[in-house]
N, C-alpha and C positions, 0 to 999 in steps of 0.2 A: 825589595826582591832579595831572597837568598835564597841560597843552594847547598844541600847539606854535601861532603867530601869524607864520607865516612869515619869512623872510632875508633881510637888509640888509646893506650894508657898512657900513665903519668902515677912513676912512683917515687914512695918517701913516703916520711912520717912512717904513720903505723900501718897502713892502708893505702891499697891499689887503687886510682880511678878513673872511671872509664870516661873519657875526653869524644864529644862530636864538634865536629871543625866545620864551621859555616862558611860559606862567603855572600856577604853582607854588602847592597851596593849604598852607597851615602845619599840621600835625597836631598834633592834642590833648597838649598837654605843652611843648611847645615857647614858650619865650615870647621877647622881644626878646635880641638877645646871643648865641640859642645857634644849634647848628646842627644842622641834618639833612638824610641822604642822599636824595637822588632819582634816578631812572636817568630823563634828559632824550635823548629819542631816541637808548635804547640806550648814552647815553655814562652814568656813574657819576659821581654831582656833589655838590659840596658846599654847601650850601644857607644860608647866613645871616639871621636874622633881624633884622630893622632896628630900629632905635628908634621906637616907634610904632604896631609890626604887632605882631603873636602870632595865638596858634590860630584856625585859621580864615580867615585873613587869604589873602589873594588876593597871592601877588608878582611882577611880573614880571621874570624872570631870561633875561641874555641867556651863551650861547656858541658859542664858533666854531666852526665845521663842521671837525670834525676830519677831517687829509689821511687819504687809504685807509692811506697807507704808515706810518701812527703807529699803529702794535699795543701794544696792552697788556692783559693779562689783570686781570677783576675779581676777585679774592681773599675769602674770607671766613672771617675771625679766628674758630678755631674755639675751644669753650667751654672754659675753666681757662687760657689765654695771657692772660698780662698786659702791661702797657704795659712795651716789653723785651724781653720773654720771645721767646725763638725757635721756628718749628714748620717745618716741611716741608709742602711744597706739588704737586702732581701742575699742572708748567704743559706741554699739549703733550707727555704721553709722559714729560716729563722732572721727576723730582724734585730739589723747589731745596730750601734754605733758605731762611726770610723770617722778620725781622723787626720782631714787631707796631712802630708808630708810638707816640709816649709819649703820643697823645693820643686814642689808640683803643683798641676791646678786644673781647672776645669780641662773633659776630654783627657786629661792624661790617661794612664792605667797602673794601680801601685795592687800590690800581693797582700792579700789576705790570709791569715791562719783560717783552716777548714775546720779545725776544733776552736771556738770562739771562748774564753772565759766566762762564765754564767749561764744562767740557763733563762728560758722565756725571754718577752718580747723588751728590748732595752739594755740588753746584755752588751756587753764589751768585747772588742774583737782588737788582737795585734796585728799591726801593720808592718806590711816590711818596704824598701820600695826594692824592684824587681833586677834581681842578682844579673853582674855586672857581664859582660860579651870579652874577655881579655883575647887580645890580640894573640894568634897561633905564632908569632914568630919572639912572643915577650918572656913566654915560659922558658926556664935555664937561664936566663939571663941573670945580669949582676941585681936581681931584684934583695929591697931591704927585707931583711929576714921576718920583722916585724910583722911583713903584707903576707907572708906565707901561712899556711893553715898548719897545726900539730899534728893533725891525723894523716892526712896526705901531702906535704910538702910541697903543695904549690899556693900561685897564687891565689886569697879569698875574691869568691865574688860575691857574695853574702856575709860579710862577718857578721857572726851573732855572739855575742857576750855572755859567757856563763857571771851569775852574783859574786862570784869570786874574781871577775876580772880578765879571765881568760878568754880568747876571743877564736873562733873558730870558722871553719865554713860551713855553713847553714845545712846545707845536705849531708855534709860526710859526719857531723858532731849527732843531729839526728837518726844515720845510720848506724853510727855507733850505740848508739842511746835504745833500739831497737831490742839488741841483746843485753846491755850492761845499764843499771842504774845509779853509775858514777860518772864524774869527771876525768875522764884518761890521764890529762896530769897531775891532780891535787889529790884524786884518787875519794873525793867529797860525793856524798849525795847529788844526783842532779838527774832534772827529769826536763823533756823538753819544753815544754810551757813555765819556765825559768829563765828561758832564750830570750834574748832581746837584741833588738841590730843595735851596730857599734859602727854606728855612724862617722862617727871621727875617721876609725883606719878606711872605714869605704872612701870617705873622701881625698882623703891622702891616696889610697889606692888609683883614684880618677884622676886625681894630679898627675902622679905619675905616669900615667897611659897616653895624658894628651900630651903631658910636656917633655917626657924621656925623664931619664939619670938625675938632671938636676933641674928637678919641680921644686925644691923646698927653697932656691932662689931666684926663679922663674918669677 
């Protein structure tokens, strides 16, 4: 169950963004540390638990108003695919290849790119798994500069990695990308289907949501 508490911003970096603040209740099983899916108006989210809260627990979770032009299909890991394992997927008429994330598995739901690499039937499709829920009381805080996006200054809940290393939040580096056919800091060629998640800081990111300040000795 959530309940949207309407939109704010959140500025920094180079760019405004527009923030919707959810409140998210914890379902039965769930306890501090782990995580669970929610679909937060329509977008597909990954949900953290904090140290403190568990089942039941009331949280509020903030994200950004995804741009119109950011398509992506919600997928769902059909039964006997393992963390690995490949399957085929019907996105739009066209059958891709996708596969599962190592940290998901059957009945989950991970984010598909809506423009898929190649073309016809056996084509290739990027996966992303579905951008993070950050806690509305986490933003401002002493958070590592590292977890922050360059364009907007707050926390990533997508990081996606441009080739050159630099890692961004998935919506706001796409919105960028919309008008400009560079990287805002290297100032390089870059187009979004170059984008790949950067899985490492997402994880770090989750560390630190469930464990507070000091995850890295947690």
């Amino acid at each position: 169950m959530q309940q949207a508490r309407g939109g704010g911003s959140s500025s920094g970096g180079m760019n405004n963004t527009r923030m919707q603040t959810f409140a998210v209740t914890v379902p039965p099983g769930v306890g501090p540390g782990q995580q669970f899916q929610a679909s937060l108006d329509g977008q597909l989210t990954m949900v953290i638990v904090p140290h403190g809260s568990g089942p039941s627990s009331t949280l509020h979770v903030q994200i950004p108003v995804r741009p119109s032009t950011v398509q992506k299909y919600a997928v769902t890991i059909p039964n006997g695919v393992q963390p690995g394992g490949r399957f085929q997927a019907n996105l739009g008429g066209q059958l891709v290849w996708l596969t599962c994330p190592r940290n998901m598995g059957p009945g989950k739901q991970m984010l598909v790119d809506a423009n898929p690499s190649g073309t016809g039937t056996g084509a290739s499709a990027k996966t992303w798994p579905p951008p993070i829920g950050v806690p509305e009381d986490l933003d401002g805080k002493d958070v590592p500069e590292y977890f922050l996006c360059p364009i907007t200054g707050c926390i990533m809940r997508q990081p996606a990695m441009t080739p050159d290393g630099v890692t961004y939040d998935y919506d706001a580096i796409t919105e960028w990308l919309q008008n400009k056919s560079t990287d805002p800091s290297t100032n390089q060629p870059l187009s979004v289907d170059q984008l790949c998640p950067n899985r490492t800081v997402r994880s770090m990111i989750e560390d630190f949501i469930a464990k507070g300040p000091n995850f890295l000795f947690s």
